[in-house]
mmCIF file of the N, C-alpha and C atoms, coordinates in Angstrom:
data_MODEL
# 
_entry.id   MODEL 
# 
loop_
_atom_site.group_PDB 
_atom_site.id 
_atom_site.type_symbol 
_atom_site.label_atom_id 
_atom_site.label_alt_id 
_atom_site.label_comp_id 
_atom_site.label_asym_id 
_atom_site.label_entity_id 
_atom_site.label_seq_id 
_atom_site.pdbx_PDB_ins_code 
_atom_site.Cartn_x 
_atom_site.Cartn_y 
_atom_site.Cartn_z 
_atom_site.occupancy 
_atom_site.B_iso_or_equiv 
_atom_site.pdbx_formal_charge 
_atom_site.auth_seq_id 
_atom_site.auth_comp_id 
_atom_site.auth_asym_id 
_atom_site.auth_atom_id 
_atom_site.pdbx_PDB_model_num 
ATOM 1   N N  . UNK A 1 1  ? 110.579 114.286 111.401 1.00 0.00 ? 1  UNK A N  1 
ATOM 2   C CA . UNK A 1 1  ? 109.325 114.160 112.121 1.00 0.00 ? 1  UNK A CA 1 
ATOM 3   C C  . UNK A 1 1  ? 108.185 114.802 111.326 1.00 0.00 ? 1  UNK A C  1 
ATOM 4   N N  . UNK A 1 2  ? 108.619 116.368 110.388 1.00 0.00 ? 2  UNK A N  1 
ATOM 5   C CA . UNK A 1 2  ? 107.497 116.974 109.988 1.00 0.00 ? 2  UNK A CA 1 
ATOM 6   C C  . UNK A 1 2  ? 106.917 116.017 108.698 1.00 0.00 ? 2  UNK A C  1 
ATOM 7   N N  . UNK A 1 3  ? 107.857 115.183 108.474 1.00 0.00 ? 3  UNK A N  1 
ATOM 8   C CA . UNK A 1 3  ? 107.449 114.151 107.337 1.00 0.00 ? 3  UNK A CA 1 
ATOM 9   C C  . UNK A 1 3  ? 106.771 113.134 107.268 1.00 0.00 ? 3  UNK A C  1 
ATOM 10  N N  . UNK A 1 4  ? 106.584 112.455 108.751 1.00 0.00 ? 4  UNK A N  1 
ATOM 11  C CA . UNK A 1 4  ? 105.655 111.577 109.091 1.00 0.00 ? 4  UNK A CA 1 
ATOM 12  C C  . UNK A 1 4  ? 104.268 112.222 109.643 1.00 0.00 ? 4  UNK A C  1 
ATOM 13  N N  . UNK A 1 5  ? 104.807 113.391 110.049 1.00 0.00 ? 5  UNK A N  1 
ATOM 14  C CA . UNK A 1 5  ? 102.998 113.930 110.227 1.00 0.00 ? 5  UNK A CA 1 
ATOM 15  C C  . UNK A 1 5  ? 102.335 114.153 109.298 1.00 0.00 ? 5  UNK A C  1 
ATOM 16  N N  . UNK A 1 6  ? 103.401 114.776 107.900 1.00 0.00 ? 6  UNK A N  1 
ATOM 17  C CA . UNK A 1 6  ? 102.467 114.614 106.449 1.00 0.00 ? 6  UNK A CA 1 
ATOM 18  C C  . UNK A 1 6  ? 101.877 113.572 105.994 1.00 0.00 ? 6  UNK A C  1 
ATOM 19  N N  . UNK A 1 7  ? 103.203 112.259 106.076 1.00 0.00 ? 7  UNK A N  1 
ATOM 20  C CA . UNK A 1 7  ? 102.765 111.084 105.225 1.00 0.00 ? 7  UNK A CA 1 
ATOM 21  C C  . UNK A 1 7  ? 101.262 110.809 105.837 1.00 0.00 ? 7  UNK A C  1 
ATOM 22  N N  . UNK A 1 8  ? 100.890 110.903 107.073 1.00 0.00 ? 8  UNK A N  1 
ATOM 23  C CA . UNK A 1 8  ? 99.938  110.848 107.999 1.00 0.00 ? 8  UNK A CA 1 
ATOM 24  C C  . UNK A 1 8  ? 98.478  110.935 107.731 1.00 0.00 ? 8  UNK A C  1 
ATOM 25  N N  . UNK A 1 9  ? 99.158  112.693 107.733 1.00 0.00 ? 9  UNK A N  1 
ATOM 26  C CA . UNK A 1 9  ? 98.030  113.156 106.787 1.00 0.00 ? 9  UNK A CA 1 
ATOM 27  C C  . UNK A 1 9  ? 97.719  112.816 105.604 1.00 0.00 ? 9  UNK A C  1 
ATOM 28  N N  . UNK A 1 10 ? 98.766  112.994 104.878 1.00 0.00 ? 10 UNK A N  1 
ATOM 29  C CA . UNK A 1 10 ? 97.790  112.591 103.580 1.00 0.00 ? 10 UNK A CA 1 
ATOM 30  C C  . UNK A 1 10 ? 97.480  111.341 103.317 1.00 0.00 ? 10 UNK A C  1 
ATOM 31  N N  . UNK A 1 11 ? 97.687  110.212 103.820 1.00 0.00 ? 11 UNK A N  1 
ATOM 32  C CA . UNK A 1 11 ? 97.322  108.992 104.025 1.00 0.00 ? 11 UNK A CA 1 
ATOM 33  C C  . UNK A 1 11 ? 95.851  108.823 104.344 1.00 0.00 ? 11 UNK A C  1 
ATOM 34  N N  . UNK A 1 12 ? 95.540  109.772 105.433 1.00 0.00 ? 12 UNK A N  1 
ATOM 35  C CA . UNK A 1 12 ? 94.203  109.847 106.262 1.00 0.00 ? 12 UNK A CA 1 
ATOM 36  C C  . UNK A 1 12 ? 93.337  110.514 104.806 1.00 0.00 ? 12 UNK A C  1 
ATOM 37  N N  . UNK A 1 13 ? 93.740  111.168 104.831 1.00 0.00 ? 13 UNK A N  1 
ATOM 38  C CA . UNK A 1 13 ? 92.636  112.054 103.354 1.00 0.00 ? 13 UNK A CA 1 
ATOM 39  C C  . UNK A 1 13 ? 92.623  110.895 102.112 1.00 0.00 ? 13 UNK A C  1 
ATOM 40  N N  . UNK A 1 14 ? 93.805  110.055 101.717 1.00 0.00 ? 14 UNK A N  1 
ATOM 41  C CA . UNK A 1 14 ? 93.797  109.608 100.575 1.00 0.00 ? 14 UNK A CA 1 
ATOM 42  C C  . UNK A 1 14 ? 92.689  108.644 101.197 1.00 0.00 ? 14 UNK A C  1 
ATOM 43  N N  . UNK A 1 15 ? 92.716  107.651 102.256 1.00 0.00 ? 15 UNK A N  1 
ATOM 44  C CA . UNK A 1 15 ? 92.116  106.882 102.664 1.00 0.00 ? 15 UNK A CA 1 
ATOM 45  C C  . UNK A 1 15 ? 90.337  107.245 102.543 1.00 0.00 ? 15 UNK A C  1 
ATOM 46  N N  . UNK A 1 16 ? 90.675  108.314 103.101 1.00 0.00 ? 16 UNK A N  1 
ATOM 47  C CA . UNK A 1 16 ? 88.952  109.016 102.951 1.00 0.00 ? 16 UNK A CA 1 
ATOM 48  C C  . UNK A 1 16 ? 88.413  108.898 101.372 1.00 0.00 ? 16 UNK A C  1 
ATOM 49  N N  . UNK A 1 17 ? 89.213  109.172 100.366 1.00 0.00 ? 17 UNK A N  1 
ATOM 50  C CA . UNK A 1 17 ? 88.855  109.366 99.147  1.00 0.00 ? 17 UNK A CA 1 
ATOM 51  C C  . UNK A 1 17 ? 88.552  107.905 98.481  1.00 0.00 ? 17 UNK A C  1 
ATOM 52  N N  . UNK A 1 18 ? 89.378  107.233 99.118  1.00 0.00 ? 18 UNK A N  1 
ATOM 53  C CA . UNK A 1 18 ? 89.415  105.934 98.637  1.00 0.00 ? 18 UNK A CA 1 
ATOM 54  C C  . UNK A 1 18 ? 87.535  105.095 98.834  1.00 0.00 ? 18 UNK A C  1 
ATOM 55  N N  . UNK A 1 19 ? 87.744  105.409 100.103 1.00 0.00 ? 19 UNK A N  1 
ATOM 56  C CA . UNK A 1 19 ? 86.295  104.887 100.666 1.00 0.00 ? 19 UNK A CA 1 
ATOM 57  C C  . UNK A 1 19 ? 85.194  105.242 99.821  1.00 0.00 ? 19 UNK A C  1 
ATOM 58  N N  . UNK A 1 20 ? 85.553  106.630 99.844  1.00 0.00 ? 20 UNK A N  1 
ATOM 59  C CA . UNK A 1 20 ? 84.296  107.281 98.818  1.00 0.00 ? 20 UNK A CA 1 
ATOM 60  C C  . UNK A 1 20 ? 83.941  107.058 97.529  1.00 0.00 ? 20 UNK A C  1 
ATOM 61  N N  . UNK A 1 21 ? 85.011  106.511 96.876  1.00 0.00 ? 21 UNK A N  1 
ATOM 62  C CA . UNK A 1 21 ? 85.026  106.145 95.652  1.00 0.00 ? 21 UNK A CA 1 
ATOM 63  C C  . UNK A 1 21 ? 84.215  104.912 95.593  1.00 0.00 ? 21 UNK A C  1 
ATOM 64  N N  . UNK A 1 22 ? 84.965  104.459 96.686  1.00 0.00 ? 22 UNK A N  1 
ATOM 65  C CA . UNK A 1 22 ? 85.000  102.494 96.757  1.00 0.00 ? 22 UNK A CA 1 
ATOM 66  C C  . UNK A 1 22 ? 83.231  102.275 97.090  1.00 0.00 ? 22 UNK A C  1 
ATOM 67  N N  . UNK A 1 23 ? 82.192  103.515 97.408  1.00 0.00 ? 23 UNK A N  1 
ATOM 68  C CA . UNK A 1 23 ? 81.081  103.402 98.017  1.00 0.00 ? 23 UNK A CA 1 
ATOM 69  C C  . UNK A 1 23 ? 80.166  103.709 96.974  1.00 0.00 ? 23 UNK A C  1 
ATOM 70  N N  . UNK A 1 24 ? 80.892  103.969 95.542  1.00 0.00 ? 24 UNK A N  1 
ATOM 71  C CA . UNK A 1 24 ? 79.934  104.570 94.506  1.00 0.00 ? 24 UNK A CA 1 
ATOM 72  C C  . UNK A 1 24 ? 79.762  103.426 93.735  1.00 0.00 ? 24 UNK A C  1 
ATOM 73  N N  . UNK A 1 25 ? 78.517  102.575 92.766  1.00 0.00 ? 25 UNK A N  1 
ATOM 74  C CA . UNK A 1 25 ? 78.110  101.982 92.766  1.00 0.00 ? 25 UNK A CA 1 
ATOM 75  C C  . UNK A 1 25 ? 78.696  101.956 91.133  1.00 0.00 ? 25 UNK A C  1 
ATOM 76  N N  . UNK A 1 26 ? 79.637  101.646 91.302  1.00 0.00 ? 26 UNK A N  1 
ATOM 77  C CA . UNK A 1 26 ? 80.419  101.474 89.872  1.00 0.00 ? 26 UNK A CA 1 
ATOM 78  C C  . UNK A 1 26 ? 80.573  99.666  89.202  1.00 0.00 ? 26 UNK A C  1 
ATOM 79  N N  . UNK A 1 27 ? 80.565  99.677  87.738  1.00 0.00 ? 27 UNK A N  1 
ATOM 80  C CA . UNK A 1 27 ? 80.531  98.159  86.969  1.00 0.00 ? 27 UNK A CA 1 
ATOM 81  C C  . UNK A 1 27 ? 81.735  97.777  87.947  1.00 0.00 ? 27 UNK A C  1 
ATOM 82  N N  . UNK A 1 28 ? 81.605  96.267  88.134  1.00 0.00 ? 28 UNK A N  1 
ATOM 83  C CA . UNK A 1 28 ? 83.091  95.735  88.648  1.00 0.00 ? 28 UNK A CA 1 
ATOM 84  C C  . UNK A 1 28 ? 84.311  95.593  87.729  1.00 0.00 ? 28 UNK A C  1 
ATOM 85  N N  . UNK A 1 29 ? 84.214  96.121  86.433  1.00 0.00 ? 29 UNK A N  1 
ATOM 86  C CA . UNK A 1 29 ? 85.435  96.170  85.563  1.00 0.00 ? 29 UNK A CA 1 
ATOM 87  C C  . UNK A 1 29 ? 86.114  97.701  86.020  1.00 0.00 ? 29 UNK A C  1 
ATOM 88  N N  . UNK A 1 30 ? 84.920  98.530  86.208  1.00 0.00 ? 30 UNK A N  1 
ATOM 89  C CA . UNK A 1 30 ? 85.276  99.994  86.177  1.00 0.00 ? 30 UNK A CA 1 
ATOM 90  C C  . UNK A 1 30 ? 86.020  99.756  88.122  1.00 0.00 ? 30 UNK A C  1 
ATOM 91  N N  . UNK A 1 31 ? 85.559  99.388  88.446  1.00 0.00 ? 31 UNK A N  1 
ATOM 92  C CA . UNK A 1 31 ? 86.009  99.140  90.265  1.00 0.00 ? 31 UNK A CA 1 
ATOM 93  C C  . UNK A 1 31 ? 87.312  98.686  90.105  1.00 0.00 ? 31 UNK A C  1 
ATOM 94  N N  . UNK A 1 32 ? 87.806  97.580  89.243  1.00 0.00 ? 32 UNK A N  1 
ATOM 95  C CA . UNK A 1 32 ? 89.258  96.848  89.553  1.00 0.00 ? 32 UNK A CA 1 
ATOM 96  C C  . UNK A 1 32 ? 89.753  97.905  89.359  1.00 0.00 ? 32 UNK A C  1 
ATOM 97  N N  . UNK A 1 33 ? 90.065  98.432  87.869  1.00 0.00 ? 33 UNK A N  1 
ATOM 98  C CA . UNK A 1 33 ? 90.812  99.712  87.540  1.00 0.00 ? 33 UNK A CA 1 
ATOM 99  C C  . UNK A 1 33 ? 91.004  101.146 88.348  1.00 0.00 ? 33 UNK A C  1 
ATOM 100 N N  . UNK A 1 34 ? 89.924  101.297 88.937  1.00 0.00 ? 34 UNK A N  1 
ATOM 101 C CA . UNK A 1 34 ? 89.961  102.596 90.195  1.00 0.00 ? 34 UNK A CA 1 
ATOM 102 C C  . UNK A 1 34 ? 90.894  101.870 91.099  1.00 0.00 ? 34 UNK A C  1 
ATOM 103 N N  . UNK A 1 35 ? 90.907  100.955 91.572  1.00 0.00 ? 35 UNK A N  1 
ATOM 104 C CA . UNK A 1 35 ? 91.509  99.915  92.856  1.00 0.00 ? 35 UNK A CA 1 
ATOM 105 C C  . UNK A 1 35 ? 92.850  99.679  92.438  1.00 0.00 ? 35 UNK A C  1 
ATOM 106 N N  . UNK A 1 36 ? 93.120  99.371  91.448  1.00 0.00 ? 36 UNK A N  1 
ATOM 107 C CA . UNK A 1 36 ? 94.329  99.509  90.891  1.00 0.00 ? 36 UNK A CA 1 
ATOM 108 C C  . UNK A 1 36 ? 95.374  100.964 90.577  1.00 0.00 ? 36 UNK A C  1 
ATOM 109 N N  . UNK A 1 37 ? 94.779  101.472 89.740  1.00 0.00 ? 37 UNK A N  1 
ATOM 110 C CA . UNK A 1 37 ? 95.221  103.043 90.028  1.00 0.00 ? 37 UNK A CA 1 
ATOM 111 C C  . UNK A 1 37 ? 94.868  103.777 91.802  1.00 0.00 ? 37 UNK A C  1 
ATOM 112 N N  . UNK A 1 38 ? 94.320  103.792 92.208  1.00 0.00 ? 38 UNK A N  1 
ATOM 113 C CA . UNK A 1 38 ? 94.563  104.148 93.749  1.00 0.00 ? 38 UNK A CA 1 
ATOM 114 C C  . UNK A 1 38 ? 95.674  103.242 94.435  1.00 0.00 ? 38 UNK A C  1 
ATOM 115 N N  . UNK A 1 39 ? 96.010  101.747 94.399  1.00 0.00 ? 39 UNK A N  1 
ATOM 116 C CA . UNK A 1 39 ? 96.624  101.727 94.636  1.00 0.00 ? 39 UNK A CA 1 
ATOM 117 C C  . UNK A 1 39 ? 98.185  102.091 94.284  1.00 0.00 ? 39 UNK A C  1 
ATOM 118 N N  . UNK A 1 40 ? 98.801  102.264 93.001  1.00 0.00 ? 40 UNK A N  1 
ATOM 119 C CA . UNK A 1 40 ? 99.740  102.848 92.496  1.00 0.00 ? 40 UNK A CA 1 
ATOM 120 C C  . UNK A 1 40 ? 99.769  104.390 93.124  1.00 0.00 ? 40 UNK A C  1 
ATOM 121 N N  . UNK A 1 41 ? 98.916  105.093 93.178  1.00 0.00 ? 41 UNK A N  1 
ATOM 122 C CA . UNK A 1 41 ? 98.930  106.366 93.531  1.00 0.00 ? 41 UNK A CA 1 
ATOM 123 C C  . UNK A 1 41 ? 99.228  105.916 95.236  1.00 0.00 ? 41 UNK A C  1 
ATOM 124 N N  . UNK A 1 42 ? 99.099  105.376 95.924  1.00 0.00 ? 42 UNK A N  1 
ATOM 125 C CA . UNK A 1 42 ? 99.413  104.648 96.888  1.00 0.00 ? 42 UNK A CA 1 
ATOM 126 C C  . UNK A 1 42 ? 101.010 104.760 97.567  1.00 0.00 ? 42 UNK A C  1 
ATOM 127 N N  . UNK A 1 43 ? 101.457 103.851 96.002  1.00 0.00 ? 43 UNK A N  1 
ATOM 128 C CA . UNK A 1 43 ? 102.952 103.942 96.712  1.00 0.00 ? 43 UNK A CA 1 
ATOM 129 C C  . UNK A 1 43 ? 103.525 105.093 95.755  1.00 0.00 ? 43 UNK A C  1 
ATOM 130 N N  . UNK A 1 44 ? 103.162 105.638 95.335  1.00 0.00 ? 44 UNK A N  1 
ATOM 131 C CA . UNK A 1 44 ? 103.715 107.069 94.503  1.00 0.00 ? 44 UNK A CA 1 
ATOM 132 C C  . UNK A 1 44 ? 103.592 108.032 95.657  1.00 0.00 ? 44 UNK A C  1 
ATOM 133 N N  . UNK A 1 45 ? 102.377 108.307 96.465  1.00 0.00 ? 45 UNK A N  1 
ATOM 134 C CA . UNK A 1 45 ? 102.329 109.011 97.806  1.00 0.00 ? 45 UNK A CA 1 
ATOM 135 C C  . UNK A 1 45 ? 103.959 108.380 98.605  1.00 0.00 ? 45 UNK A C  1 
ATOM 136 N N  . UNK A 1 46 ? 103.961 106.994 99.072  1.00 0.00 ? 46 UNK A N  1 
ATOM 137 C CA . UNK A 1 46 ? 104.154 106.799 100.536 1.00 0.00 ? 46 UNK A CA 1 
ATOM 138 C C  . UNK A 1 46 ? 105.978 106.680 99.879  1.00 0.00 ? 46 UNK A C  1 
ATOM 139 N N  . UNK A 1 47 ? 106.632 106.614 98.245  1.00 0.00 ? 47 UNK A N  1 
ATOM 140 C CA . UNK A 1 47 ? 107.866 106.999 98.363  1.00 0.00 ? 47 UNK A CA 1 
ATOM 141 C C  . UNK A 1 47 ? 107.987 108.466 97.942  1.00 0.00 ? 47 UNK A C  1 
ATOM 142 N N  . UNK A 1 48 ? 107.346 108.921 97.643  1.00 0.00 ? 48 UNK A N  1 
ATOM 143 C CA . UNK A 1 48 ? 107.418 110.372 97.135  1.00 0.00 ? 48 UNK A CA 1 
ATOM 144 C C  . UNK A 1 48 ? 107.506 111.410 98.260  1.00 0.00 ? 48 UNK A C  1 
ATOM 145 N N  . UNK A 1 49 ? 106.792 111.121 99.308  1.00 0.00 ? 49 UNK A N  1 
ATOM 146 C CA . UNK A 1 49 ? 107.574 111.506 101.173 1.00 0.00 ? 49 UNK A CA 1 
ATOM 147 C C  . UNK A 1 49 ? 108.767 111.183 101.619 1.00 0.00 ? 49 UNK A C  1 
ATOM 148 N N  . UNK A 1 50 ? 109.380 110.230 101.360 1.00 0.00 ? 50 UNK A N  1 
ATOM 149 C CA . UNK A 1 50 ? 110.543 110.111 101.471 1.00 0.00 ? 50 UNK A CA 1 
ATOM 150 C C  . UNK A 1 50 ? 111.455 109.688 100.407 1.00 0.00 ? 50 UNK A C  1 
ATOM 151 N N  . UNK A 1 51 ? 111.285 110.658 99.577  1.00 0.00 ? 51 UNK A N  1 
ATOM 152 C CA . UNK A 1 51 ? 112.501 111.518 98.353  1.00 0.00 ? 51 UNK A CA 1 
ATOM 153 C C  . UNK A 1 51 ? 112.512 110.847 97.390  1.00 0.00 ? 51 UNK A C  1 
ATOM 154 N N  . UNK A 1 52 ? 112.057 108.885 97.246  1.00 0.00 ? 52 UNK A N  1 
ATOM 155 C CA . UNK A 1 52 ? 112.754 107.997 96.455  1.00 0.00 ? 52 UNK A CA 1 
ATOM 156 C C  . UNK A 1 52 ? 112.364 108.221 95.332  1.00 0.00 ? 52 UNK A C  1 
ATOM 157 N N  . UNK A 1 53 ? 110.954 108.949 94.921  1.00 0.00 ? 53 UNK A N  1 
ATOM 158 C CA . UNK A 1 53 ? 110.660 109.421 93.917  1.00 0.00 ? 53 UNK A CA 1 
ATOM 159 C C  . UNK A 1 53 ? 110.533 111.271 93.343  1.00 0.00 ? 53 UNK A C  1 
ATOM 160 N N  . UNK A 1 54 ? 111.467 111.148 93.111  1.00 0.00 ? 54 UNK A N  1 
ATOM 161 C CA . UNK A 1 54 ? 111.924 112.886 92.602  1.00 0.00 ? 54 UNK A CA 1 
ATOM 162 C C  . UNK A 1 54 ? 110.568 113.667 92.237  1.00 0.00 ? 54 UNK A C  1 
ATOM 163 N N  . UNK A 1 55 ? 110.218 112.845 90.980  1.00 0.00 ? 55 UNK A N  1 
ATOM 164 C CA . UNK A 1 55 ? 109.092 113.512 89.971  1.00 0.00 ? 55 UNK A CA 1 
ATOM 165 C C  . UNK A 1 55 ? 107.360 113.521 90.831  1.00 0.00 ? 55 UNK A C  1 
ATOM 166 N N  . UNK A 1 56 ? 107.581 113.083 91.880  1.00 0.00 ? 56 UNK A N  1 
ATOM 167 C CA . UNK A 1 56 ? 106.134 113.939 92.505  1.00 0.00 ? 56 UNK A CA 1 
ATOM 168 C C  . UNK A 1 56 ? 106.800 114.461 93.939  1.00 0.00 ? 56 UNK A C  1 
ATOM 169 N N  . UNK A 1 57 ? 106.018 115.385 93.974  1.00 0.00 ? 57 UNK A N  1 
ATOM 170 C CA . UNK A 1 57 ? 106.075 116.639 94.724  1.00 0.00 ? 57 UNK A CA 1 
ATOM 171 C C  . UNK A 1 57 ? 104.760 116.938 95.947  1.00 0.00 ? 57 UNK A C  1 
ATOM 172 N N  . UNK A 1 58 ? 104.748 116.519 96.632  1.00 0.00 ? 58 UNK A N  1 
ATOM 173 C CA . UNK A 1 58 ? 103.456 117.015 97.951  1.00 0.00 ? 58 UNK A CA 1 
ATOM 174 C C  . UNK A 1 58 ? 104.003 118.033 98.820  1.00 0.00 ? 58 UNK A C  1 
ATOM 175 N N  . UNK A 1 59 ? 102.627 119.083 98.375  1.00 0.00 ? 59 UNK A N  1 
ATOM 176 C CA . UNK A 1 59 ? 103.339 120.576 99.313  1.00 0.00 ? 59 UNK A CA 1 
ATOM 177 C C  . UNK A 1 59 ? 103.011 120.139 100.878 1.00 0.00 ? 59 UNK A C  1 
ATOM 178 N N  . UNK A 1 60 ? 104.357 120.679 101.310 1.00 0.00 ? 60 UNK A N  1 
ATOM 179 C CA . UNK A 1 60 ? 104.294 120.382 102.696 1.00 0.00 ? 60 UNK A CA 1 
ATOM 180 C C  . UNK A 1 60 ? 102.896 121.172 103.528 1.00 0.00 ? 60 UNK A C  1 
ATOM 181 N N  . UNK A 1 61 ? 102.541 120.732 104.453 1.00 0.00 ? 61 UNK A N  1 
ATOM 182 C CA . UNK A 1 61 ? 101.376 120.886 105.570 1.00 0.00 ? 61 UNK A CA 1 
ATOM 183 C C  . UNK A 1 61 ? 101.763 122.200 106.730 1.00 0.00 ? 61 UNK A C  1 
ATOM 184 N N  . UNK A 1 62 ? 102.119 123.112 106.648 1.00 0.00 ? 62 UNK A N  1 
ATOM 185 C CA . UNK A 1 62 ? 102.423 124.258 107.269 1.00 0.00 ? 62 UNK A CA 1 
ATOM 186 C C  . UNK A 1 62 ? 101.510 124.168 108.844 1.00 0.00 ? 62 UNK A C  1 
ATOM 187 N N  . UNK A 1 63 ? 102.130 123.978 110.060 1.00 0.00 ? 63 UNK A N  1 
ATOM 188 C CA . UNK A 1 63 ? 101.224 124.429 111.365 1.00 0.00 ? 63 UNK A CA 1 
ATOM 189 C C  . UNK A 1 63 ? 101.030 125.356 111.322 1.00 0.00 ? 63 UNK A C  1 
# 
């Protein structure tokens, strides 16, 4: 359970970051490549919560 309240969270924050990026008035060559790397960082987040990827690490969210 404490693992889906993380993925959660940090989903909600990555999402936030995403927007913010996505709102800065960048060339559209420089935009695909952000969009592309966010999304990879994407699923590097959403298996790296559940173990499938060893080599990243998200410190857990302490109540």
């Amino acid at each position: 359970m404490n693992q889906i309240i993380n993925l959660i969270i940090y989903l909600v924050v990555f999402g936030l970051i995403w927007w913010l990026i996505g709102m800065l008035p960048l060339p559209a060559p420089v935009a695909q490549i952000v969009n592309v790397l966010f999304i990879i960082l994407l699923i590097g987040i959403v298996l790296s919560v559940f173990g499938i990827i060893p080599g990243i690490r998200l410190p857990l969210i302490k109540w």
